[in-house]
Structure formats: structure tokens, C-alpha cells
N, C-alpha and C positions, 0 to 999 in steps of 0.2 A: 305385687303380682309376679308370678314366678315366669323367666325370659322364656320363650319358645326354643325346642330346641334343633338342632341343625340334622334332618332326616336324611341320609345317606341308602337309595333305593336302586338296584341295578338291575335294568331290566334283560340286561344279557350280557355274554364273554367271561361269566363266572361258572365255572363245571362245564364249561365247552371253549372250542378255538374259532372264533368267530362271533360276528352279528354283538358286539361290542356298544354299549349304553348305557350309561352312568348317569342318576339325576341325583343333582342336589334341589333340595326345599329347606326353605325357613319360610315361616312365618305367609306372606303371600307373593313369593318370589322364589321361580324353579330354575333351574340353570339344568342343560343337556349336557353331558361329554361323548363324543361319538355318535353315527347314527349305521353300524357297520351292519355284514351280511355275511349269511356263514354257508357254503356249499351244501347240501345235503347230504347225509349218508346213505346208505347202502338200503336201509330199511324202507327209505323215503321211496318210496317208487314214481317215478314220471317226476320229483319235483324237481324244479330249478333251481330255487334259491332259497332260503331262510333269513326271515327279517324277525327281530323284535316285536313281544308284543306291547302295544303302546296303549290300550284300553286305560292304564289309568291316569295318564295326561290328558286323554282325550274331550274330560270333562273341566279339565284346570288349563283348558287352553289362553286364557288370558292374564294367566299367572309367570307363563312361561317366558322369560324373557330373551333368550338367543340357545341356540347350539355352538358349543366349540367342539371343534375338530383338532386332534392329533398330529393328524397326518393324512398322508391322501390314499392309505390301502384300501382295498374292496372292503376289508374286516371291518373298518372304524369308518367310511364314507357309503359302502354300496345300500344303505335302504334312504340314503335321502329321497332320489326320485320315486319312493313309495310313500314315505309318512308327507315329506313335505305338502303335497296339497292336502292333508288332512290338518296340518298345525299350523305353517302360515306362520313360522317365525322367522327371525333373523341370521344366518351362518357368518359365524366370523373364522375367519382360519389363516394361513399365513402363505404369502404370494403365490408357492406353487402348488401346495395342497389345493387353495381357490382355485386357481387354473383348472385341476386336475377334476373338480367337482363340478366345473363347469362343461369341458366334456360329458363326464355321467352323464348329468343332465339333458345335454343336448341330444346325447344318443338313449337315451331313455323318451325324450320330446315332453320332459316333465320343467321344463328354464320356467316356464312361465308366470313373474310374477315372484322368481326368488330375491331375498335379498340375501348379496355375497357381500361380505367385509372382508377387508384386509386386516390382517392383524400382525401389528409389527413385533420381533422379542423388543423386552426389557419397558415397552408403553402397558399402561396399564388401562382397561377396560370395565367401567361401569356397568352391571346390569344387575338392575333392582340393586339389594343388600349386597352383591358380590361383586368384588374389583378381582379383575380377571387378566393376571398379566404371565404371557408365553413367553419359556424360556430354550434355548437349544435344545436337543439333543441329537446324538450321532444312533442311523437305524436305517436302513438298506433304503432307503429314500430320505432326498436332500429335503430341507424345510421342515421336519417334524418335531415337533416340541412338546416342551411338558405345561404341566402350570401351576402356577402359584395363585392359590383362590384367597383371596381375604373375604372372611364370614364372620356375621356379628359375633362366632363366639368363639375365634381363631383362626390361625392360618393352615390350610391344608394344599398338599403338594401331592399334584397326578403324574406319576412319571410319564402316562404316554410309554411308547413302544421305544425301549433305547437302548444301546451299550455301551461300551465307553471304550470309543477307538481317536488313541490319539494321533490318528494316522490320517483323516479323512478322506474321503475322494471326494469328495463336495461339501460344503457348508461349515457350520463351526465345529468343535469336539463340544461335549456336553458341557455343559457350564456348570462345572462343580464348584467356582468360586461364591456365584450366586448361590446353589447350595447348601454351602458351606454358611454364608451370611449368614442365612434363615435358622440355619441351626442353632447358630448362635444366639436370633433371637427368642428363637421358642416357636417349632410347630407341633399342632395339634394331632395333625393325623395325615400320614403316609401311606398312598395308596400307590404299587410300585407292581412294577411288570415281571408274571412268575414263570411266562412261557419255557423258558430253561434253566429254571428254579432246580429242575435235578443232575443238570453237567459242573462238573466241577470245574477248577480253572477259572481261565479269562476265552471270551472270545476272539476268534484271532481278526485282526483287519481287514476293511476292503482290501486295504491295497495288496494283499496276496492273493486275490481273485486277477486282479492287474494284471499281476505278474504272469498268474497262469495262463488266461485268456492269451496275453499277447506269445508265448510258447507256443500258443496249439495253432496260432494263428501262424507264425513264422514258419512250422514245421508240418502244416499242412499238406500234401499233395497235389489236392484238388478245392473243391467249391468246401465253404464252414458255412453250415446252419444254426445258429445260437439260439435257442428259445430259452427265454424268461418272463419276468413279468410286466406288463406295457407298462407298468408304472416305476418299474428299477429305473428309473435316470440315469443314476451314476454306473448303473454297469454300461446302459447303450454308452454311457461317455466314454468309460472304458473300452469298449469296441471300438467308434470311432476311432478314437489316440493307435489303438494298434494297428488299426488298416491304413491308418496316416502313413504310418512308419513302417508299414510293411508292402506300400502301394498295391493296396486293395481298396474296394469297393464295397460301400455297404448300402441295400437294398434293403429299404424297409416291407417288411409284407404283414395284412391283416388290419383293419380298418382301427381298431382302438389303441393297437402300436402305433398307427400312421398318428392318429388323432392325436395321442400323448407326445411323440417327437415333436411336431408341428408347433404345438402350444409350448412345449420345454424351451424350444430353438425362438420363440418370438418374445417370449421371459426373458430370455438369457442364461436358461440353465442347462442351454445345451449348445457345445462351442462347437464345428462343424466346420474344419479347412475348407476352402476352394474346390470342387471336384471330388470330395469324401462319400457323400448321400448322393445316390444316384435315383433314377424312375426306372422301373420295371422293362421299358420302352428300349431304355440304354443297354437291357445284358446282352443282344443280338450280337455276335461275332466276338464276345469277351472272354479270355482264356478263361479256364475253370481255375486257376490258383491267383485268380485276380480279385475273387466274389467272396462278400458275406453277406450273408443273407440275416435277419434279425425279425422272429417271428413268435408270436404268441401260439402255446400250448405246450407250456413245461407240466401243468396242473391236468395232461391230458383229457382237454374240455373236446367233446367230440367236434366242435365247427371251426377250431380253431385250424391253423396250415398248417402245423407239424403233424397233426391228427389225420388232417386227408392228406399229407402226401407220405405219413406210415402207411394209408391203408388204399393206395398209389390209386386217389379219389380226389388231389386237387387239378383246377382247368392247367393251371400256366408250369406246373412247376413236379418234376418227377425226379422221385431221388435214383442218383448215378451209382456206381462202382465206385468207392475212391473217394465220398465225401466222408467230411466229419461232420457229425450233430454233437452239440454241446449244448448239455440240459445244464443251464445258470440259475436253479432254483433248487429246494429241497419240498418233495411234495406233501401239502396240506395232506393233514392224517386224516385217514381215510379215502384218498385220493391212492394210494400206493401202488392199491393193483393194475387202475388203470392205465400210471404213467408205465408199469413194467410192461404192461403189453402193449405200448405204443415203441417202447427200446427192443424188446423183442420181433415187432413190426418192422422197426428199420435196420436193424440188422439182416433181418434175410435178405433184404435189400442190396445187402455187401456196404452197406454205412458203416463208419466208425462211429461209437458212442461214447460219449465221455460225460462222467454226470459226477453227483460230487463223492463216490465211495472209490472213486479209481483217481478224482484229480482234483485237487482245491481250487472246481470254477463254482462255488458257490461256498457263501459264509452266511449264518443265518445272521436275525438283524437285533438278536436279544441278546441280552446280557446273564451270562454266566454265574456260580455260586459269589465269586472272590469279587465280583462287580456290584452282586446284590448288595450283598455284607458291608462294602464300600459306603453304598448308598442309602443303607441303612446307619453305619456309623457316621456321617459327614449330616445328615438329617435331623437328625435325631427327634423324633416324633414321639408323640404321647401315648398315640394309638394306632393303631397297624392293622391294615386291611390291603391283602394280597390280591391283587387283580389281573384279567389276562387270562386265563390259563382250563383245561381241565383241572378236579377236584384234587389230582396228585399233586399238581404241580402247586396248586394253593396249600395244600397242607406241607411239602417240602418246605416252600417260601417262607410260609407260618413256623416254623424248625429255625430256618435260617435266622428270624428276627429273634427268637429267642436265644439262641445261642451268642448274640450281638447283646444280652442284656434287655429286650424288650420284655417286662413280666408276660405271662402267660392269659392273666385275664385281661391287658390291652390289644389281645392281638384278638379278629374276629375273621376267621372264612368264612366268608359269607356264598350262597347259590344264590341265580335270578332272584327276584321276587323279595331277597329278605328286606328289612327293614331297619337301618341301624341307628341310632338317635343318639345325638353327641353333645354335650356341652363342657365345659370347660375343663368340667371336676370328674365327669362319668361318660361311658357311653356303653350300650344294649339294645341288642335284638330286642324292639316289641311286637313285630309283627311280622306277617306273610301275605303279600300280594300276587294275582293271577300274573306271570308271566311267563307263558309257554311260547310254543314257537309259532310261528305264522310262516304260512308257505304260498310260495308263488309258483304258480303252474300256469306257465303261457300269458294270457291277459289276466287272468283272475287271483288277486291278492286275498288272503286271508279267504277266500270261499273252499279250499277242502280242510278236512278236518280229519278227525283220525279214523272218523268211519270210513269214508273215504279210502282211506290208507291201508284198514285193515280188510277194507273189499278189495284194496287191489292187490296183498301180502298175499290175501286167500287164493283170486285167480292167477298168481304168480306161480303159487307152490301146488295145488291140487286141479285148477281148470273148471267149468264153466257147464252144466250141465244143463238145457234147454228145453220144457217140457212144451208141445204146445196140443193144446187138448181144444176139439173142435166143438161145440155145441150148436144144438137144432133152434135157432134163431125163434120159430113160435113155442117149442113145448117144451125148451130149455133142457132138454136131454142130450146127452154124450151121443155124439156120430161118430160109431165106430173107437178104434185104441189110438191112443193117443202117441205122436211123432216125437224123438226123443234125438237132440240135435246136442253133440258135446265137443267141445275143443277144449285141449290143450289135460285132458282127462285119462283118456284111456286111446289105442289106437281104434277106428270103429271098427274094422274088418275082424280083428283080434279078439275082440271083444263082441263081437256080433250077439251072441247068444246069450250074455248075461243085460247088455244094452234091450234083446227082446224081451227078456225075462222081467225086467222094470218097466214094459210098456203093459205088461200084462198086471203087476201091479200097480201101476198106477190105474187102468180100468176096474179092475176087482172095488179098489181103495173108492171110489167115484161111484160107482154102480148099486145106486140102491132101489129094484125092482125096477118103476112105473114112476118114482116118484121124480118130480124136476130137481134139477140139480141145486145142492143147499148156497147158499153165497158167496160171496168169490172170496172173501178174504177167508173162509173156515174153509174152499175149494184147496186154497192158497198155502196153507198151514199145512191143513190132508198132507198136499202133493210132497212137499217139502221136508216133514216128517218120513213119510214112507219111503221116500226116496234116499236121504241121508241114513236112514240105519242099515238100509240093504247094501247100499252103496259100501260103507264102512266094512260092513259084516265078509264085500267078497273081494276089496283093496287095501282097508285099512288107509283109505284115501276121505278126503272129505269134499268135495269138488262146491262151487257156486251153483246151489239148485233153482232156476229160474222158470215157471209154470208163466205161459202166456194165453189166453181164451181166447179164440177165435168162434166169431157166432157165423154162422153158415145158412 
């Protein structure tokens, strides 16, 4: 009987940056990698966040034997508190990653009933057919690792998010000895992070964010606002070390910064002198070149504290003449514009800004061409699946591995959904599965859809046109012309006479003699028909035409 073979399925973070999920299946045993969340773009309108679609786990839920976790970004952690009480499995992930997913959770009020694992490097993890053992890697958060999956029908190696800095600010450098072992003894298939699969070079160090930071710090002026990501550890640790040594103060502000220091500082991954971290309570009567303040919204999220006090909207805290803000992050694509009008915000303000085109206080957390290439030659894998990235950066990465000697038909870019089936001797796309996106808006997961989206693109771009047409409660005839209420369409004063002119047809369009009016839904067509092509005919606009009956 011929062996099952090993299906490699990703339900997202292939052809996008974000919302990051990887299943493995054999046989009747599924392993997760990730369960992340990808911000929305521009087109999305009202959404919040974008999660994975999970429909086809949803019916193999007792196949499924844990989730592992990478690391603790929004990207590869933010949809647990949405799927988890739909699947009800196990998370295993590594001390501060857990920590960090324990926050989520608690501020999502989704804890109930998880199971968190700790997962140590270099132990190895049983679940079903796969031994699942975590190994380092260096990547703008401490604790994040790769892994080494043993599958009945080989070994496969998930880089996780990493670079290779042998400088660290926290935790180990990548373990390229381990690696290297593997290579030696024969992997199947490398699946390897392509986010900057198109910069050439090497990425440069934390510790040259170090260095800056503690510069802007020393030659300050006044008050330093630092916004990055609550979950960068090693930059707040970074800040602390410079305000140690520069006798300043650092104030934490924003409740999932607070939450992530808190939980860092009772781990131990975050070291904190004597009198370092101050409360909000303490800045009363404290010079201005004494304070750093350390706050969410580099990613210019509108509730964040950099956001309202750009748009001098938060309660406690108002930007001066004479501060510096220091943006420690580089913004999520499609994020761009926002963060420029939140630096344009503070600057009229009279702030200095410093972000990373004017000064190396951020370093992104991937690894470069000369790192890929590295990690594909110390590897050396059978078969090559580029993960991470939009489709550029998968087909660069795809370039990369061949240029390293990987043949061209071992290397597969795969989108969501694909299907890739691997055994020893072969592996091929057989199939395509539904994974679109799922969107959250407010309390309601996965309930809009694209209709949804494309009723609200339409009242975005052309406005909302209201017909309400009154009928005679016993003989069902039209009372009088009907009332025609529009926003966000035309100006009504402006338009006065062509808004009358549509009330007259919509009466004409209704008005047939003596006889009662025909049914609401062909009423309903009529109105909406006649109204769109006059409408067209004198803006070349197409607005939201909504006909309401009122029986009188």
C-alpha cells in the first residue's frame, strides 16, 4: 500500500504580510505553525483586523494536535484569541512568546480554558506523527525560534522570522551549528522567511539602534517620546540602559506597552535598575531633559498615545516645543500614509522627529539576500518553499534558492490555499482550498463579507441616495411625490433642481392611472433602475439608491 503523503497547506502570509498559518497533515495528524493577523488595507473599509480563514480545520478538529508559535508578533500570534474557542487545541511556544500570548488573551477575555506550553530550544515535542523541536533564532524579539519538524517522510526546517545578527541585544544568535547538523544529515524541505528577499547585503545589528537611541537620548534638549512596538523587548531594554546612563526616566504609557513591560520584568527579560521605570503620578515637578516617555503608535493606529497627542487629543499628556519623538519601527506596508500624517502632526507641533530615513533607530528583524543564500547553502534541502512575504518577495527568494543550486522544479511558490504533497522522492501542487480573508469589525468575526465591503467602497466614493415614497394605507396608491434624502452625493441646495427633477420621475415611473401600486420588490427595481441611469446621465456618479415605503 502506497505511504500517505506529507500535505503542506497555508492558510495565510503567502502573497501578503501578515495573518501568517501554516498546516502540516499526514495521514490523521495536523500540526499548526502560527495563528497571526494582518492589519487591513485601504480598500477594507471600517475593518479592524484580518484573520485566517480556518473553514478547513474546522471539520478535522480532532486531528489537530497543537499550534506552535514562532514568536510573539501580532503577525504569527494576533488571531488566537479568534480561532481558539473554535478549535480547542494546545499552544506550545517558548517562555516569552507564552507570556506575550497570554496578555492577547487576557486583553481580548478569550484565556478561558487555553492550554499554554512552554517549549524549551533543543527538547524535542511529540504531537501525533511529528517531533517538534525549537531552535534560536535572532529577530527584533527575544525568544523567537525556528523548527525542526521530523515527519514520517523526512525532516523539514521552518525558519520562523530571523536574521542573523551576531551581535544580539537579547537571547542567542541563530544556531547555525544545529543547522548546519541537519544538513549534514539530509533535509527534506526548507521553508525560509522572504520578507526582504529583495535587499541585498546583510542586515545590520540591533546593536546599532543601541547606539543611536542612546545619542538622541544624550543630546536631547528636552522630554524623548519613543514609539515602537509593545512587543520590541529588546528595544525597551535598549531605552532603559540609556536613561540608566543618562539619568533619565522612563514612563511607560498605553495599556499593552504597560502589559508587555510588566510580564517582560516578572520573566526576566526585562532588567530595570533601581528608580529607571517610573508611574505617570511621579513626572509632577520633573525637568523636561530628565523624561522618556515609551508608547505605542509607530504603526499610526488611531487609539494609540502618539496618535492623540499628534492630534493634541490625549487627557495627560501634550506635545511641547523642544521634544524629540523617535519612531523605532518601520511601518507595515500600507500603513505609510498614516504614520507620515501622524510626523507631519507632530512636527507643527514644534517636535523633533527622527524615524529610520534620517537615523538608524530602527533595524528591520529579517534577513537580507547574503543571509538567505547562507541559509539555504548550510541547509541544504531537497525542496524549497519561500514563506513570509508578498508574491515578489516569494518569487525573489525562489531566484535566490536557485542561484544556490536548488533545481527549479524543487522549488514551489506557493498563495494561500495551495496544496503541496511531499514524499521522499517528489513533491506537487494537487490541489486548491477556500482561503480568503476573514475580517473583524468590532465584536463581529468572519460576519462581513465582500458584499459588505463593496456597499461600503460604493457609499465611500459616490454617497447614498434615499427615496421614501408614501402610500395610501387602504387603496395602496402613491400620496403625493415622493421625498428624496441624499448624503455624501451631491450638495442638496446645488443641486436642488435636478434632486426635484428625480422626484418627478420617480412619480411618472409609479403612476399607473387608478390602479394600486404593483409590489414592493418590482416597486423596488422601478425606483432603483430609474434613478441610477438619470442619476449617471447628469454626474456620471452612481450613488447608493435606497427606496423606503411608508404606508400613511
Amino acid at each position: 500500500m502506497a505511504k500517505p503523503r506529507l500535505k503542506i497547506i497555508p492558510l495565510g502570509g503567502l502573497s501578503e504580510i501578515g495573518k501568517n498559518m501554516m498546516v502540516l497533515e499526514y495521514a490523521d495528524d495536523i500540526l499548526i505553525i502560527d495563528a497571526g493577523l494582518m492589519f487591513p488595507e485601504e480598500e477594507m473599509l471600517g475593518i479592524d483586523l484580518v484573520i485566517p480563514d480556518i473553514n478547513y480545520l474546522l471539520d478535522k478538529r480532532e486531528k489537530i494536535r497543537g499550534i506552535v508559535i514562532t514568536h510573539g508578533h501580532e503577525d504569527h500570534v494576533g488571531a488566537l484569541p479568534f480561532i481558539l474557542p473554535q478549535l480547542d487545541v494546545p499552544i506550545y511556544a517558548t517562555k516569552l512568546t507564552r507570556g506575550l500570548i497570554q496578555v492577547k488573551l487576557k486583553e481580548r477575555k478569550a484565556l478561558t480554558g487555553a492550554v499554554l506550553k512552554t517549549a524549551q530550544f533543543g527538547a524535542k515535542i511529540k504531537l501525533g506523527k511529528f517531533n517538534v523541536e525549537f531552535f534560536p533564532v535572532c529577530h527584533s524579539i527575544p525568544d523567537s525560534a525556528g523548527l525542526i519538524i521530523e515527519t514520517p517522510v523526512g525532516t523539514i526546517v521552518h525558519s520562523g522570522d530571523f536574521k542573523l545578527d551576531y551581535t544580539p541585544v537579547s537571547g542567542e544568535p541563530t544556531a547555525l551549528s544545529r543547522l548546519a547538523q541537519l544538513g549534514g544529515e539530509g533535509v527534506l524541505l526548507l521553508m525560509s522567511d522572504s520578507t526582504y528577499s529583495e535587499l541585498p547585503g546583510y542586515t545590520p545589528s540591533e546593536r546599532v539602534v543601541g547606539e543611536a537611541l542612546e545619542r538622541v537620548i544624550a543630546d536631547a534638549p528636552g522630554r524623548v517620546i519613543i514609539t515602537t512596538f509593545s512587543s520590541l523587548v529588546s528595544r525597551i531594554q535598549q531605552i532603559i540602559d540609556a536613561a540608566a546612563k543618562h539619568d533619565r526616566r522612563v514612563f511607560i504609557i498605553g495599556r499593552s506597552m504597560s502589559d508587555n513591560v510588566k510580564m517582560a520584568l516578572e520573566l526576566g527579560y526585562l532588567h530595570s535598575p533601581e528608580g529607571v521605570l517610573a508611574r505617570l503620578d511621579e513626572l509632577k515637578g520633573l525637568a523636561h531633559n530628565r523624561i522618556i516617555f515609551v508608547t505605542t503608535g509607530s504603526q499610526g493606529e488611531p487609539t494609540s498615545a502618539l496618535v492623540r497627542m499628534a492630534n493634541r487629543d490625549h487627557k495627560q499628556l501634550k506635545i511641547n516645543k523642544g521634544d524629540t519623538v523617535v519612531i523605532s519601527a518601520t511601518p507595515i506596508p500600507g500603513n505609510e500614509a498614516v504614520v507620515n500624517r501622524t510626523v507631519d502632526n507632530l512636527l507643527k507641533q514644534g517636535a523633533r522627529v527622527l524615524y529610520d530615513k534620517i537615523l538608524p533607530v530602527h533595524v528591520h528583524g529579517h534577513a537580507s539576500q547574503e543571509e538567505l543564500k547562507l541559509l539555504l547553502n548550510i541547509v541544504k534541502p531537497k525542496f524549497f518553499v519561500p514563506v513570509h512575504g508578498e508574491y515578489r518577495h516569494l518569487s525573489y527568494h525562489a531566484r535566490l534558492a536557485s542561484s544556490v543550486g536548488i533545481p527549479e522544479d524543487n522549488i514551489f511558490v506557493l498563495e494561500d490555499g495551495d496544496k503541496l504533497e511531499v514524499n521522499p522522492q517528489s513533491a506537487r501542487i494537487t490541489d486548491k482550498i477556500a482561503a480568503s480573508n476573514v475580517y473583524v469589525d468590532g465584536l463581529s468575526v468572519g460576519d462581513i463579507g465582500s458584499v459588505v465591503l463593496r456597499d461600503r467602497r460604493m457609499l465611500s466614493k459616490d454617497g447614498i441616495v434615499m427615496v421614501i415614497i408614501a402610500v395610501n394605507r387602504q387603496t395602496g396608491k402613491l400620496v403625493g411625490r415622493p421625498d428624496i434624502v441624499s448624503r455624501g452625493f451631491v450638495d442638496t441646495r446645488e443641486a436642488k433642481e435636478m434632486l426635484d427633477e428625480s422626484r418627478d420621475l420617480v412619480a411618472n415611473a409609479l403612476d399607473h392611472g387608478n390602479d394600486r401600486l404593483a409590489d414592493w420588490s418590482f416597486v423596488n427595481t422601478k425606483v432603483k433602475d430609474t434613478l441610477n441611469k438619470y442619476y449617471y446621465d447628469q454626474t456620471r456618479r452612481r450613488p447608493m439608491v435606497l427606496p423606503f415605503m411608508v404606508k400613511v
